[in-house]
Each structure stands twice: as structure tokens, then as C-alpha cells.
C-alpha positions in Angstrom: 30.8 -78.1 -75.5 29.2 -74.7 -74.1 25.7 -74.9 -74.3 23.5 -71.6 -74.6 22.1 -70.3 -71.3 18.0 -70.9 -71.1 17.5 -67.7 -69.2 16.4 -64.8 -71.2 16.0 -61.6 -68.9 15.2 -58.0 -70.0 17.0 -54.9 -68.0 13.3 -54.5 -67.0 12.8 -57.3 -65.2 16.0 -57.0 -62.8 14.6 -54.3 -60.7 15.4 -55.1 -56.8 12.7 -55.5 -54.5 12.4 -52.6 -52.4 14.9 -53.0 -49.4 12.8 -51.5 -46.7 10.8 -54.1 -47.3 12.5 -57.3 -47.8 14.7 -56.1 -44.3 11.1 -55.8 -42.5 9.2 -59.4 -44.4 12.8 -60.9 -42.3 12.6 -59.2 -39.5 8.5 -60.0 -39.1 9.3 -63.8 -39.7 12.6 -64.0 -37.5 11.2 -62.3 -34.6 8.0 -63.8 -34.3 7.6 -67.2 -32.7 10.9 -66.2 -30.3 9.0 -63.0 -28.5 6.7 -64.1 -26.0 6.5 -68.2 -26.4 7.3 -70.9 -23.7 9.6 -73.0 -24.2 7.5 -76.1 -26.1 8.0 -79.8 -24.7 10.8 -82.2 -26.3 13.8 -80.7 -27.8 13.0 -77.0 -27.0 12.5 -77.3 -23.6 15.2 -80.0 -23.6 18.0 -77.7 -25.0 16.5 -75.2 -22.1 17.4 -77.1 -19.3 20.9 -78.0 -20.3 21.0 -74.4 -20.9 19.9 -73.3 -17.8 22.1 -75.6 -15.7 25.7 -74.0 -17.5 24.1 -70.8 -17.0 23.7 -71.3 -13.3 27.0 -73.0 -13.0 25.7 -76.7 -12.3 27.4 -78.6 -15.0 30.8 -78.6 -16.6 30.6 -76.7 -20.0 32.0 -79.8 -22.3 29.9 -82.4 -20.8 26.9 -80.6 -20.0 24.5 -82.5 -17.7 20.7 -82.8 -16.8 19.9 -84.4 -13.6 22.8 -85.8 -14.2 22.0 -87.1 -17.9 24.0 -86.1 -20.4 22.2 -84.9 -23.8 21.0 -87.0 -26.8 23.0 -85.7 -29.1 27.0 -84.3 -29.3 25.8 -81.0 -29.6 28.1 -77.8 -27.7 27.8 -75.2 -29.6 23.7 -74.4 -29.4 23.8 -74.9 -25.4 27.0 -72.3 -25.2 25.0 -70.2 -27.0 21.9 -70.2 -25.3 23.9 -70.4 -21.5 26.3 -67.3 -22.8 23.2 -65.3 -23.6 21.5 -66.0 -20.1 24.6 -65.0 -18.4 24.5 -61.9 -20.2 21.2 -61.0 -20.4 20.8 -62.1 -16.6 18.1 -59.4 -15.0 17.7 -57.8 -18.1 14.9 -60.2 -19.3 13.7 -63.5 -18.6 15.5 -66.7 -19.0 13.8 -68.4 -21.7 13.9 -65.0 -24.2 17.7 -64.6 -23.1 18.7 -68.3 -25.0 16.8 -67.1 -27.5 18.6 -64.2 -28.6 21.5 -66.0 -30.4 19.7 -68.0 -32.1 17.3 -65.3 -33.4 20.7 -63.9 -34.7 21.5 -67.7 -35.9 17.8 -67.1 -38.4 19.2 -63.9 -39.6 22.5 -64.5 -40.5 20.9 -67.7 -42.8 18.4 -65.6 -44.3 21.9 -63.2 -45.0 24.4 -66.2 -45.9 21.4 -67.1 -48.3 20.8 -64.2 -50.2 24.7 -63.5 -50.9 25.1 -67.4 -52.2 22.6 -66.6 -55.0 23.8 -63.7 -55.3 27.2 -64.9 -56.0 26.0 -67.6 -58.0 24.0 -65.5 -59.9 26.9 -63.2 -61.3 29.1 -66.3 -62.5 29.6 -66.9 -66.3 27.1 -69.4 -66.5 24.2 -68.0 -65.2 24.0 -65.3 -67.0 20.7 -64.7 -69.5 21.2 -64.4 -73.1 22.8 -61.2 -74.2 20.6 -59.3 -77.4 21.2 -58.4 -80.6 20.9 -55.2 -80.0 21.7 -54.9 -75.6 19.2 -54.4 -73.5 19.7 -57.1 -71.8 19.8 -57.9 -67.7 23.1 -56.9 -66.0 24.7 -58.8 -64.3 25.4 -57.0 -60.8 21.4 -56.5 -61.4 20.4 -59.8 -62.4 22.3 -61.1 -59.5 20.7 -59.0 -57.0 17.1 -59.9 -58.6 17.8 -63.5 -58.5 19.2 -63.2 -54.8 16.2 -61.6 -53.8 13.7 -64.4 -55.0 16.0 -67.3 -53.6 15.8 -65.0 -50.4 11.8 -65.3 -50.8 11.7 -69.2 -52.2 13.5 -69.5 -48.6 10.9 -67.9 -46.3 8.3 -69.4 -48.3 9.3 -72.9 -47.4 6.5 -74.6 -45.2 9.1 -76.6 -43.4 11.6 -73.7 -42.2 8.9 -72.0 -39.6 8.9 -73.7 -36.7 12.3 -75.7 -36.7 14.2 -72.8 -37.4 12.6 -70.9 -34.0 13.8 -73.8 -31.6 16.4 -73.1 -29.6 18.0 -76.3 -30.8 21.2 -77.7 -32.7 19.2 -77.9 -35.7 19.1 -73.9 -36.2 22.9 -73.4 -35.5 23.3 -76.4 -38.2 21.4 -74.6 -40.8 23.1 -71.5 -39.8 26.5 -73.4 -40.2 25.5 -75.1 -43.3 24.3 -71.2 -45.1 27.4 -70.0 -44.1 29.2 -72.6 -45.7 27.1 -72.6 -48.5 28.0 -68.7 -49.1 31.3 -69.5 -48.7 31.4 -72.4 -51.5 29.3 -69.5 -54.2 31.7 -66.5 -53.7 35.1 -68.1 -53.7 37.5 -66.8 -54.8 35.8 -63.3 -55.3 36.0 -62.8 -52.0 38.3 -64.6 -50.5 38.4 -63.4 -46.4 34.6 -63.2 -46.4 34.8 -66.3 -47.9 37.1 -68.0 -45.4 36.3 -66.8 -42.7 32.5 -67.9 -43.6 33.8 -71.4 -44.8 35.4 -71.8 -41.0 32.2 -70.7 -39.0 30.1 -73.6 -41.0 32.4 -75.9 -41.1 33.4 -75.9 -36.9 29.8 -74.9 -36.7 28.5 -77.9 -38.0 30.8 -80.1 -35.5 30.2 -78.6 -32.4 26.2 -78.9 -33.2 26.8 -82.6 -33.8 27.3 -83.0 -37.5 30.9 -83.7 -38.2 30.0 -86.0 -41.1 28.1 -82.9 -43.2 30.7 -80.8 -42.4 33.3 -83.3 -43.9 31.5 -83.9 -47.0 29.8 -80.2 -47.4 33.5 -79.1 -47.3 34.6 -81.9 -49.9 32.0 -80.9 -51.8 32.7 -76.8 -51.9 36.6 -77.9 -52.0 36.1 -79.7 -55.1 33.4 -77.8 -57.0 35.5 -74.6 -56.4 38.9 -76.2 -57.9 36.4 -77.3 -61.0 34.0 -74.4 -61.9 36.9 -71.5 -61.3 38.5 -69.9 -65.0 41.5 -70.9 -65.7 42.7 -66.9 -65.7 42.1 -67.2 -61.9 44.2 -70.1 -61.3 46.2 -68.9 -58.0 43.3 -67.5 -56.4 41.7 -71.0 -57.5 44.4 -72.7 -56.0 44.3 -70.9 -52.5 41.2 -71.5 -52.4 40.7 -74.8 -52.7 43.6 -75.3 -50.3 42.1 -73.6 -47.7 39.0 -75.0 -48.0 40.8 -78.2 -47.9 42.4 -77.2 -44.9 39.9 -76.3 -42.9 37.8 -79.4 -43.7 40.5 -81.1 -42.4 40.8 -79.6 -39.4 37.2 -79.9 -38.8 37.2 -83.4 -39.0 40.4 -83.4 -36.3 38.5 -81.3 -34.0 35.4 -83.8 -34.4 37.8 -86.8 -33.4 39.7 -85.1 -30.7 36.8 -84.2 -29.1 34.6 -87.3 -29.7 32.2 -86.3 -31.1 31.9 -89.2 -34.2 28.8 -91.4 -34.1 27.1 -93.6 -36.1 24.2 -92.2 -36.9 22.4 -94.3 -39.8 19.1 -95.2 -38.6 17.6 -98.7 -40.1 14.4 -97.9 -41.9 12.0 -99.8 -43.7 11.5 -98.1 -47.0 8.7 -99.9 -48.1 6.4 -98.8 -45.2 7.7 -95.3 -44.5 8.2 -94.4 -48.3 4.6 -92.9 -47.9 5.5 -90.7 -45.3 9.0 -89.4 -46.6 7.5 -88.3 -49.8 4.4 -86.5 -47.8 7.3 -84.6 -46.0 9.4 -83.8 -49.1 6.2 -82.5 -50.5 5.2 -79.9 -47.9 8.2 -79.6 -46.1 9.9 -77.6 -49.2 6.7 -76.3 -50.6 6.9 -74.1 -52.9 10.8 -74.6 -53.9 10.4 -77.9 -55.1 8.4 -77.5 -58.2 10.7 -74.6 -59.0 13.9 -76.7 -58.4 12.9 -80.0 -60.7 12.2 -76.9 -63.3 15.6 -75.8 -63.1 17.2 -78.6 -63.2 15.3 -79.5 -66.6 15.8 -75.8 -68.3 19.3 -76.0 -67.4 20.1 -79.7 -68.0 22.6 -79.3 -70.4 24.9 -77.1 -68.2 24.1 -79.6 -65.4 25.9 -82.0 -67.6 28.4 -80.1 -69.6 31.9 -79.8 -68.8 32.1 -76.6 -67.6 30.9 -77.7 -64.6 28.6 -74.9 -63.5 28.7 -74.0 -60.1 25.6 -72.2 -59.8 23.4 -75.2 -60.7 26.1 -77.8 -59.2 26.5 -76.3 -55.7 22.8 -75.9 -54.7 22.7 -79.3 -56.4 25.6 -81.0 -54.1 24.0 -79.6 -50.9 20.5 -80.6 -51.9 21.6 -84.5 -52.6 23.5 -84.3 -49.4 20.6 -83.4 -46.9 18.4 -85.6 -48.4 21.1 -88.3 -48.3 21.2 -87.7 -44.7 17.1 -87.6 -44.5 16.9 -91.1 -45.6 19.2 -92.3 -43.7 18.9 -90.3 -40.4 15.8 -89.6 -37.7 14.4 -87.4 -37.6 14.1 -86.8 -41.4 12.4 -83.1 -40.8 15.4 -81.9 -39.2 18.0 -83.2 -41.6 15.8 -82.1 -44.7 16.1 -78.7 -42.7 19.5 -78.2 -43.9 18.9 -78.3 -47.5 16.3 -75.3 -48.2 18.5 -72.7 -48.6 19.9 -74.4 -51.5 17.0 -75.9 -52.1 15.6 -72.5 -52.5 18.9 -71.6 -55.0 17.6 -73.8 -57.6 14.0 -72.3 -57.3 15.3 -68.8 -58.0 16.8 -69.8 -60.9 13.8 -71.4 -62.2 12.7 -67.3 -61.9 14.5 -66.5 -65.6 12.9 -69.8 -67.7 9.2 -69.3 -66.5 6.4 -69.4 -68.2 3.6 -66.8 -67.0 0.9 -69.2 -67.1 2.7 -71.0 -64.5 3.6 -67.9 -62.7 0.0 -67.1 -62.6 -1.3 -70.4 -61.2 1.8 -70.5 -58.3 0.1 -66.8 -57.5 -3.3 -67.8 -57.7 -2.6 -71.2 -55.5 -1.0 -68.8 -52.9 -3.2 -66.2 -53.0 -6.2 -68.5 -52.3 -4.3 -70.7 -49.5 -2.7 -68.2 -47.6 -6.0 -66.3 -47.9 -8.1 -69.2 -46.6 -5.0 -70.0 -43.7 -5.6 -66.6 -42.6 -9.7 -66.1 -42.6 -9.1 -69.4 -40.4 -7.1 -68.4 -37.5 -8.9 -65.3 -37.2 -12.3 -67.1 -37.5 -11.2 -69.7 -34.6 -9.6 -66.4 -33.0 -13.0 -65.3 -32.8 -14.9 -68.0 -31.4 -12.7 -68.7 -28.6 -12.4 -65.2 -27.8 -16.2 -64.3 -27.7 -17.9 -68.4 -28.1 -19.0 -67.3 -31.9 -19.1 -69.6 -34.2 -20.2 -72.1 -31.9 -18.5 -75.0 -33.3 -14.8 -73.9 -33.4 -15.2 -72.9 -30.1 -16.3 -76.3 -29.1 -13.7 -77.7 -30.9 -10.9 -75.5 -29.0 -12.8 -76.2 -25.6 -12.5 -80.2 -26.0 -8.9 -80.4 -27.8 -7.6 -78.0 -24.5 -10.1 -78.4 -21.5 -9.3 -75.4 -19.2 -7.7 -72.9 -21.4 -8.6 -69.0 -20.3 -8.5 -66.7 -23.1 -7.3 -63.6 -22.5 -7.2 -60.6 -25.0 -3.7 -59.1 -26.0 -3.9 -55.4 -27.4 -0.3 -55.9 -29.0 -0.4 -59.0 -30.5 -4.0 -58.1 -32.1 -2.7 -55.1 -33.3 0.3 -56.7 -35.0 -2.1 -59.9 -36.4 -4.6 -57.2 -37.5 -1.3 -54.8 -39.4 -0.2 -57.9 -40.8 -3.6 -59.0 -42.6 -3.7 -55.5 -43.8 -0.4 -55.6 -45.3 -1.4 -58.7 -46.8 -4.3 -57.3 -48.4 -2.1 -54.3 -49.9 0.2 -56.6 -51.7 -2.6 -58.3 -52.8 -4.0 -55.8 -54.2 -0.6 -54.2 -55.9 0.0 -57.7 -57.5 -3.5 -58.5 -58.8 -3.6 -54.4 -60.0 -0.2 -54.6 -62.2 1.3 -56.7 -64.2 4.8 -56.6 -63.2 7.8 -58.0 -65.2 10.6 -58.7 -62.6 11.5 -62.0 -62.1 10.9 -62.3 -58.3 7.1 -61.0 -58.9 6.3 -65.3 -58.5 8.1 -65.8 -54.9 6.4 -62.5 -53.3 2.9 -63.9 -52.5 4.4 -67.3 -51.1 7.0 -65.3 -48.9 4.8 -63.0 -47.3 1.8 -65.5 -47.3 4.0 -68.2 -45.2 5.3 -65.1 -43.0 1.5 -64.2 -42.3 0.8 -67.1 -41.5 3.4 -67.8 -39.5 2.7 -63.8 -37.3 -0.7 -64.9 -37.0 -0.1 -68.0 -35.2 2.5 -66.5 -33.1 0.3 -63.5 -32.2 -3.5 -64.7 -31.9 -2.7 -68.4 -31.2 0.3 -68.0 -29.0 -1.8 -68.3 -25.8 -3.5 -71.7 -27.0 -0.7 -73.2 -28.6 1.6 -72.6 -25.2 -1.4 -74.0 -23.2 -1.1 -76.8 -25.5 2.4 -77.4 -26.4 4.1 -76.0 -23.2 5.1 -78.6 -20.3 3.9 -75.3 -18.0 0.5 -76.3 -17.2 1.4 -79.8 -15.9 4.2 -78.8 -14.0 2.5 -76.3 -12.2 0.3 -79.3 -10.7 3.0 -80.7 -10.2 4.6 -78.2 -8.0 1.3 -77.2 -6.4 1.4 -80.9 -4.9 4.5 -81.2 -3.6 4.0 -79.1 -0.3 8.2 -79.4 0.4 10.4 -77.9 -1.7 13.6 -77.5 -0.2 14.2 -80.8 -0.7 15.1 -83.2 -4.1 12.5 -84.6 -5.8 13.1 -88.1 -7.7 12.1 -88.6 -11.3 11.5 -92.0 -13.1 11.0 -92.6 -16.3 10.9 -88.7 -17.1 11.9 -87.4 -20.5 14.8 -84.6 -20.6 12.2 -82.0 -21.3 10.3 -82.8 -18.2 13.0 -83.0 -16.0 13.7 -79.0 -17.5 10.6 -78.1 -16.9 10.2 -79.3 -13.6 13.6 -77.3 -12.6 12.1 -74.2 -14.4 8.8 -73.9 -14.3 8.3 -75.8 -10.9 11.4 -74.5 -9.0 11.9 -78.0 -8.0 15.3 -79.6 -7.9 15.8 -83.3 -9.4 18.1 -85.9 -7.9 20.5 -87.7 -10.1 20.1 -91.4 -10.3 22.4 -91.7 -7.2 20.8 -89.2 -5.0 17.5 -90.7 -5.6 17.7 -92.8 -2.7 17.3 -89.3 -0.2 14.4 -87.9 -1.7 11.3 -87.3 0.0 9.3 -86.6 -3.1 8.9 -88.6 -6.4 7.2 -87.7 -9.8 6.8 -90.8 -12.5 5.7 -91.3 -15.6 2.2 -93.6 -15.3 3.6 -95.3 -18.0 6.1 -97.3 -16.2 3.0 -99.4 -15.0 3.9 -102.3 -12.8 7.5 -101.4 -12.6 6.5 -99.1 -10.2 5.4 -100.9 -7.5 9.0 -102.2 -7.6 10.8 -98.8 -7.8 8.8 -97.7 -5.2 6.5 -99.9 -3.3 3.1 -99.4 -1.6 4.2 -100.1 2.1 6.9 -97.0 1.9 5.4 -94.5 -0.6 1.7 -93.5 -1.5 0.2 -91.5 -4.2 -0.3 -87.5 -3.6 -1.5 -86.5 -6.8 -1.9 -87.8 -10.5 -1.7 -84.9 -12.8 -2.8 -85.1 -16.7 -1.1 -82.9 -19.2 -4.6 -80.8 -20.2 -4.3 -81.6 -23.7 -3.4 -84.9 -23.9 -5.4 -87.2 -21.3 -2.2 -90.2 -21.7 0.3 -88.1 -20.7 0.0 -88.3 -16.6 2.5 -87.7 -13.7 2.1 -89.5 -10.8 3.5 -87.7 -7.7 4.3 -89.8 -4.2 5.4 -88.8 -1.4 7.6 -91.1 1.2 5.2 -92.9 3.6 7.1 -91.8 6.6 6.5 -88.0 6.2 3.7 -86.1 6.5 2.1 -82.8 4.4 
């Protein structure tokens, strides 16, 4: 039985954002947070190193190696990226903004692969809005663009997607895989070589960055949803196109096995403790899509379970249940949930056509006052570090990072200070009319979460590299060891410190078999008495301990053979 579309859209209210400036609200979010930041501790700096050493030449390019540690994932495809770029960009800029080139590329191309899978989605039979008595109504190549456009801004919008999706890490060229793929499931078989060749690039995407088993089902998924949901009067192309789909899911999951790269992956959890902190993380992680998606999925319940199977609400729908399949069963949970905004954000923009305007108002008055007060904060703690005033903050900044010089950027404040203007504009042009098109809901969040986001990356980009950079520590480090010609050992260092110690110290570290001819050792204080058996009083002694400035447990201890001298 065909059941009546809920969405009931005037012509009026289909009228496209204004490119110029949904191109510059992607470019301000993409950009920032991958211009002039250090490469942060853990997986960032991690993905560095390994990097780095292709780059250079100091590791074979299918088993990439770290002081002679191989990485903790399968991923290939983010560390070719990254190495390719430094090779290319070699004198041109530094190395740390040369991996991140691709991968700013990688953020673009999902904000892209996004926008046309709504967009597609939008102008299938199904979605489209009631059609008057008398016309009048939305059409469709207008409704589609309207409704790509707010699934575009339900995307930025989403709390989680801002820092994960400026690592350089194999969780950015998964979500760019996954969009891709995601594209490719929405517009075939109306555009079938787009399509394919879109479909391949997730699917051998998602296996070289280590996820064999989303590629196999995301392509199952897309293979079967397009067979279902396609007219009967476009039976051949339906039947090419599932076959290829088929067909390349298939040969996905051969490359995965030829080159090794399945895993177990299911991490034992106990529910009962850590149900608390999954829901906290579904809550803000995909704030504000969330609310938007349960409200489509109730407006548009009975297409949901029609039939017709409805591949606007059904695709979105398989991609969502598969990421948060794989966030339950997976660690971390923030960077498998990752994958599932953009259709995450799908559903939200077709929540768009069934809203009611008092709860448009309240998700513009929540935003409006949030993002306001987000923003009067970083400035305010701006402030006091920069000039002591307010006292307090300025404390508080002075304890949490003991050490930290301020300095004063003239670019970055002029770009924080353009941004909070711009802000105030838009404010002002939504609280002055009372505009009718669809996307109206979606702009605040958007640009509120992209302010945000500048601001950080502009006035607290100093501080939070003081903080969250391995740089400061290293350089300790480095300023103790008086030899550096020579190896240095590391035990019980993490991959990221091992990077940083090759980058930002200029010191090389010894495999675990070439250990035994260094000079020079740096250890983790945490080993504790396992280090007077690694290396013993009588024939090493302690040259330095140095604390990470911001975290008084995290201490390196560097030694320094008993037989030399400084």
C-alpha cells in the first residue's frame, strides 16, 4: 500500500542557500584546525611518525614500521596519503602541514559526497512533498537542492565531527570512504559512472584504512537497497547496478584477505557499567541531528515500513544501524560513531519538511544562546591570559598549563574577531526575518559549531598545542641528551612519543634489537621497579626527569650509560 508523503513544502520555501556562502561556512570549518596546529599526542602524532619514516624512506611502504613497531591498526591507505604529500610538498612547507593536505581534501570531499546523497535522495519518488490542488508546490530539482543543503548544515553542525575529522588518522579517510559510498548507494542508477566509480573509492577505501568488515556490509547494504527501491521501468540499469555493486564488494573483501588485513575486532564490554557513558556520547556526539533523525523516522514511519521500500529513509537508515552496530561493539566508540553522521545528518534534513515552527524556534533559540555563550567564553579566557584580566580565568589557565608564554597573533585575532562578526550578522538577519525555507533551522547550529570550532583554532591554538602537543616535553628531552649522533633507547614509550622524539627532538630511536648499543635511554616513570632490571643502577644513572607541563603523571626519565661522560 502507498502511503501519502508527510512533507508538505511550498515553492517558497525551496530557495537554495546562497552558494558563496555555504562554499566559504566549508572552507572556514575544513581549514581550520589543519593550518598552524602541532601534531597532538596519541593517534595524530602516531599516524605522523609512521608518516614521516615512508616519507624519508626508512620503512617498507606495506608494513610500515616505527622504531621498528608496526602500527595498531591495518591501516595503509591514511599513512600513503600523508607520506605521498610530504614527498611532494618536500621544501615547500613544513612536514606536519604537508600530511595534512590530503586529508584536508579527505573533509571536503565528505562534506561534497554528503550534500549529493541528499541530494539524490531527495529527488526520488518518495520523498517528494505533497503536490496541491492547485500547483504551487516545491520542485523537485529545488526541493532536492534545499534538502541537500540542510543535511550539508545538520553535518557541520554535529558536535562530534570537529576534531576527529582534522586528525590525520584512518578515521578521516574512513568517513571519507564511507560518504563516498554513501553517495554512491543514493544516486544509483541515475548516474551510473559517478556512481561507480564513487562506490569503488569507499569501498577499497574502507579496506586499506582498516575496515574490511563495513566495507563488506555497507556494500551489502547499498547492493541490496538499490535492487529493492529502483522502478520497475528501470530494470536493466537496476540490474547493472546492483551487479556492480555486488562486484566490487566482492572484490573488496578479496583484497582485504589477500592482503591480511581481517581482524577480530569485537571488544568485550560491560554494558551495564558503560551504558552511562555510551548514551552521554550518542547524545553530544551527534548533537543536533539526533532529535531531528528520531523525528523523521516517526513522520515517515509508514514509508519506513511500506513495501516500497524507500530508499531515502532506508539508506541513511542502514548506514546509521551499522556504525552504531560497530560503536557497541568496537573501541573506541567515538571513532566508529564517526562514520555514521553523514547519514545521520540525512535523516535530520528530512525532518526539515514535517517541522513544526515552535520547535524550529526553540532549536534556534538553544543555538543561538549556546553558541553565543561558547563564544563570549573563549574570548573572555582569551582575554585574561592575554592581558591577566579577569583574574580568575587567568589563574585557572596558569595552573592547568604552568609555563605557557602567550603571545599575540595579528592573523589569527583578525580571523576570530571576522568570524564573531559574521556571527553577529546572521544573527541578526535570522532574528530580523521570518524566513520560510526549510534549511532556515540547520543555519544557526552550522555556523555556531564552525565558530566555535575557528575560535578555538585561532585564539586557543597556542594553549591547546602547549597542552595537547608532545613538543614541550620532548624538547626537555632533547635539551638533556648532550649526544645526538648516537641512538637513543625507549622503554615503555607509546608510538606517539617515539614520533615525537624523532620529530620534534631530532633524535633517532633504536629498535628493540639495537637497544643494546645505545648510549642514551628515555623511559616512561611508569615502568617503576622494572627499571632497575632493564637498566640497573651500577651501569646507568639518571640525567634528567622531565614532566609533560600539563599533566604532572606523565614523566620521562632520561639515563645516560654509566661509562660515558657529558
Amino acid at each position: 500500500m502507498s502511503h501519502p508523503t508527510p512533507a508538505i513544502v511550498p515553492q517558497s520555501a525551496v530557495r537554495p542557500l546562497p552558494r558563496w556562502a555555504l562554499v566559504l561556512l566549508c572552507l572556514a570549518y575544513a581549514i581550520a584546525g589543519f593550518v598552524g596546529r602541532a601534531p597532538w599526542r596519541n593517534s595524530d602524532m602516531a599516524s605522523f611518525g609512521y608518516m614521516r619514516e615512508l616519507a624519508l624512506g626508512h620503512t617498507a611502504w606495506m608494513h610500515p614500521l616505527l622504531a621498528g613497531m608496526p602500527p595498531d591498526g591495518d591501516e595503509l591507505l591514511p599513512l600513503w596519503l600523508g607520506a605521498w604529500a610530504i614527498q611532494l610538498l618536500d621544501g615547500w612547507v613544513a612536514a606536519e602541514l604537508a600530511a595534512r593536505t590530503p586529508f584536508m581534501a579527505l573533509l571536503l570531499i565528505t562534506l561534497v559526497a554528503t550534500w549529493y546523497g541528499v541530494y539524490y535522495l531527495a529527488r526520488s519518488p518518495g520523498a517528494q512533498p505533497v503536490a496541491f490542488a492547485f500547483g504551487g508546490e516545491a520542485q523537485p530539482a529545488d526541493y532536492a537542492r534545499a534538502l541537500a543543503d540542510a543535511g550539508l548544515l545538520a553535518l557541520i553542525a554535529c558536535l562530534g565531527l570537529a576534531q576527529l575529522s582534522h586528525e590525520t588518522t584512518s578515521h578521516l579517510t574512513q568517513l571519507a570512504s564511507t560518504s563516498l559510498l554513501f553517495f554512491a548507494g543514493a544516486a544509483m542508477p541515475r548516474r551510473m559512472a559517478w556512481s561507480v566509480a564513487c562506490a569503488a573509492a569507499g569501498l577499497f577505501g574502507l579496506v586499506l584504512s582498516g575496515a574490511p568488515m563495513l566495507a563488506t556490509l555497507l556494500g551489502l547494504g547499498c547492493t541490496w537497497l538499490v535492487w529493492s527501491s529502483t522502478r520497475s521501468t528501470e530494470a536493466r540499469l537496476r540490474t547493472t547496478a546492483t551487479t556492480v555493486l555486488a562486484a566490487l564488494t566482492l572484490a573488496a573483501a578479496v583484497l582485504a584477505l589477500q592482503l591480511d588485513l581481517w581482524r577480530w575486532r569485537i571488544a568485550s564490554m560491560d554494558y551495564a557499567r558503560e551504558w552511562q557513558g555510551l548514551l552521554r556520547l550518542f547524545i553530544w556526539f551527534s548533537w543536533p541531528a539526533w532529535p531531528l533523525a528520531l523525528w523523521t523516522l516517526w513522520r515517515w514511519r509508514r514509508q519506513i515500513t511500506s513495501r516500497e521500500y524507500h530508499r531515502h529513509l532506508l539508506l541513511p537508515l542502514c548506514f546509521v544501524l551499522v556504525t552504531v552496530g560497530a560503536t557497541l561493539t568496537t573501541q573506541p566508540a567515538d571513532r566508529s560513531l564517526l562514520l555514521g553522521l553523514p547519514a545521520l545528518a540525512t535523516l535530520a534534513a528530512f525532518a526539515l519538511p514535517t517541522l513544526r515552527r515552535s520547535i524550529a524556534a526553540l532549536i534556534d533559540w538553544f543555538t543561538l544562546l549556546f553558541f553565543s555563550a561558547s563564544a563570549i567564553a573563549i574570548w573572555v579566557i582569551w582575554l585574561a591570559v592575554q592581558t591577566g584580566v579577569p583574574a580568575k580565568p587567568a589563574a585557572n589557565v596558569a595552573r592547568l598549563a604552568p609555563g605557557y608564554e602567550p603571545g599575540f597573533s595579528a592573523l589569527a585575532f583578525g580571523v576570530a574577531l571576522t568570524a564573531t562578526a559574521a556571527w553577529c550578522a546572521l544573527v541578526y538577519w535570522r532574528a530580523a526575518r521570518n524566513r520560510a525555507v526549510i534549511w532556515k533551522s540547520l543555519v544557526l547550529p552550522a555556523s555556531g559549531a564552525t565558530l566555535g570550532w575557528l575560535l578555538l583554532m585561532t585564539l586557543w591554538l597556542p594553549l591547546l598545542n602547549y597542552g595537547r602537543s608532545l613538543e614541550p616535553q620532548v624538547a626537555g628531552v632533547a635539551a638533556a641528551i648532550t649526544d645526538k649522533q648516537g641512538c637513543v633507547a625507549g622503554y615503555s614509550l607509546t608510538r606517539a612519543q617515539i614520533a615525537a622524539l624523532a620529530y620534534h627532538g631530532q633524535l633517532r630511536v633504536a629498535t628493540v634489537s639495537q637497544q643494546h648499543l645505545c648510549d642514551w635511554a628515555v623511559v616512561d616513570a611508569d615502568l617503576g621497579p622494572a627499571l632497575d632490571t632493564l637498566l640497573p643502577a651500577a651501569q646507568w644513572r639518571l640525567v634528567a626527569r622531565v614532566k609533560r607541563p600539563t599533566d604532572r603523571n606523565d614523566v620521562l626519565l632520561v639515563l645516560r650509560r654509566a661509562g660515558n661522560r657529558p
